[in-house]
C-alpha positions in Angstrom: 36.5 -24.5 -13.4 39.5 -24.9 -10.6 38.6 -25.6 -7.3 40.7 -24.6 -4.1 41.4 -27.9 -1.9 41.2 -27.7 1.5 44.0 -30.3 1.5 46.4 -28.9 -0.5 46.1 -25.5 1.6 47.1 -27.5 4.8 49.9 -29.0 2.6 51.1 -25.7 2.3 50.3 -24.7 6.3 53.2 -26.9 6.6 55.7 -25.5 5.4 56.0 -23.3 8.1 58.2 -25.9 9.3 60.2 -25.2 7.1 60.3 -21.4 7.8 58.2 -20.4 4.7 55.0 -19.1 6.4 51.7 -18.0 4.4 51.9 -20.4 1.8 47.8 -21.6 2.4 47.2 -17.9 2.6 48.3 -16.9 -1.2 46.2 -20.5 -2.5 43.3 -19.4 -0.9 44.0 -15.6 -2.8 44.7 -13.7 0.3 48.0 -12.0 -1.0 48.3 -9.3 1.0 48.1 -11.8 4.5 50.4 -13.8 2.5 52.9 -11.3 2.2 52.0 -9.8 5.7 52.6 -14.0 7.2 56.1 -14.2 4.7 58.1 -11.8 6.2 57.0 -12.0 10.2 56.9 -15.9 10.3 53.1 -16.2 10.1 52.7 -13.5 12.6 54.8 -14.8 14.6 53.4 -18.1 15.0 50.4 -17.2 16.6 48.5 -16.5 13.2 50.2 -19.9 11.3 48.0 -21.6 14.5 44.8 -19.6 14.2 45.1 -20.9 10.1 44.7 -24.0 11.6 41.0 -23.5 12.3 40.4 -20.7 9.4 41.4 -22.8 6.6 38.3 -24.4 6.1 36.8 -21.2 5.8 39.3 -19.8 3.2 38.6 -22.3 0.9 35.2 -22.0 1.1 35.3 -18.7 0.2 37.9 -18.9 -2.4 35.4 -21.1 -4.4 32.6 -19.0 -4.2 34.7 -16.8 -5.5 35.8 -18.7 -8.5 32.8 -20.2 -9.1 31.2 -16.5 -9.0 34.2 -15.3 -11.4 33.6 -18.9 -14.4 29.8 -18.1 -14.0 30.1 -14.5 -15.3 31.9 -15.5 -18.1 29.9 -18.7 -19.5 28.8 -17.7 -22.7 25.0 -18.2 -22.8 24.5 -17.1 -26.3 24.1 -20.8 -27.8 22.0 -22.1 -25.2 18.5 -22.2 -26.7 15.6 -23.2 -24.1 13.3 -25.6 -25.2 9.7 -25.2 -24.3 6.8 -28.1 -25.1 3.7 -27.6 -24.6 1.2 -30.4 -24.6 -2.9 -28.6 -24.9 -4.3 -32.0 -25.4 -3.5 -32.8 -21.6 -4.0 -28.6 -19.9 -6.9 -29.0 -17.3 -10.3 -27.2 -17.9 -10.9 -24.3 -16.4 -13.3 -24.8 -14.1 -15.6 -21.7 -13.1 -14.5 -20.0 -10.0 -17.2 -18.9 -7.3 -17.5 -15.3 -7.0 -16.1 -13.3 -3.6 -18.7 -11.3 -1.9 -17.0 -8.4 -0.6 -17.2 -7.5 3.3 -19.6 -5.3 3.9 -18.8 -1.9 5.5 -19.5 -1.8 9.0 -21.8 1.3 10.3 -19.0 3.0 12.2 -17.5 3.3 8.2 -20.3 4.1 6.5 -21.0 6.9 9.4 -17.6 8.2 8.6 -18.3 8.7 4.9 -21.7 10.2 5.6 -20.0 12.6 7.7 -17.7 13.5 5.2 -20.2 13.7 2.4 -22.4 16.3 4.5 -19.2 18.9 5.6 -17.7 16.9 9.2 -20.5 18.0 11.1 -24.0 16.0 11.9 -27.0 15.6 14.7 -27.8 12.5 16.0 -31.4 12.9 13.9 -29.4 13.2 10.9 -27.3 10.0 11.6 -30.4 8.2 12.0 -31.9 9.3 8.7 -28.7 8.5 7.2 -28.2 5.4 8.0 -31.5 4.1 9.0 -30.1 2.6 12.2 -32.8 3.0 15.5 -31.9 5.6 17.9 -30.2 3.2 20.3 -27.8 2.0 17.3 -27.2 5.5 16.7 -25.9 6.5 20.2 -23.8 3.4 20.3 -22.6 4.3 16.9 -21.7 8.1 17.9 -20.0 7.1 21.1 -18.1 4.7 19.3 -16.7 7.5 17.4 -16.2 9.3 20.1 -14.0 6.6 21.5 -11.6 6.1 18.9 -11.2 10.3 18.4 -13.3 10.4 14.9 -15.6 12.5 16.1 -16.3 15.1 19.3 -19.3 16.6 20.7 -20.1 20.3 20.2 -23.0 22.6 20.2 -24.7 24.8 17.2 -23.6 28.2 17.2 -27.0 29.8 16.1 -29.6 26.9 17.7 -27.3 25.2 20.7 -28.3 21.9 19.3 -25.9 19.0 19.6 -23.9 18.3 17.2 -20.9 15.8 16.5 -17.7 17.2 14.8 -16.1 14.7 12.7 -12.9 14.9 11.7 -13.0 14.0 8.5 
């Protein structure tokens, strides 16, 4: 696989002495700046001066390139992977302790029961439904309330409270 050389490119920097500007620019595959640094004396000389610092750079890229270009085209059709596999010397498995899932805190559990029973519930009803005391319970509802699950609204028919969930 050819390699650019960062030596050989300032080789060719100096021939701008010379009067033939561009020369690192076509070895590092920049043709059109090659052409462009040929015919106005490396820009003049201000551009054969600012090489000095870029050809480093150039080359670097120039090889990625190539190397890029020679990997597409290896031919991996002969290459036959070899796998060994030794069971005498695999590890036991050794039993893994089971994972208690987190259990769903009230506030969640509420929220399904509210959903399960239409979005709209007393604060007897939450009690029988979750079997929380009535001091849990109001906690529980103005918890609800605080985060915008849930607002307070009377019965229609009996002006009892109710709580409006919105879920």
């Amino acid at each position: 696989m050819p390699q650019v050389q960062t030596n050989t490119a300032y080789i060719l920097w100096f021939l701008c002495i010379l009067g033939i500007c561009g020369g690192q620019r076509f070895y590092s595959g920049k043709i059109a700046s090659g052409l462009l640094y040929l015919f106005t004396f490396g820009l003049f000389g201000f551009g054969q001066l600012i090489d000095l610092l870029l050809i480093p750079g150039m080359v670097e890229k120039r090889n990625i390139y190539l190397r890029g270009l020679y990997a597409r085209n290896l031919d991996l059709s002969n290459v036959q992977p070899a796998v060994t596999l030794n069971l005498g010397q695999l590890s036991q498995p050794q039993p893994q302790p089971l994972v208690e899932l987190p259990a769903v805190s009230p506030l969640h559990r509420l929220l399904r029961i509210a959903q399960e029973q239409g979005g709209t519930l007393s604060a007897a009803q939450v009690a029988l439904y979750t079997g929380l005391e009535p001091e849990a319970v109001q906690s529980l509802l103005q918890e609800a309330q605080r985060y915008g699950y849930a607002e307070v609204c009377n019965d229609p028919q009996t002006g009892a409270v109710r709580y409006r969930f919105d879920v």
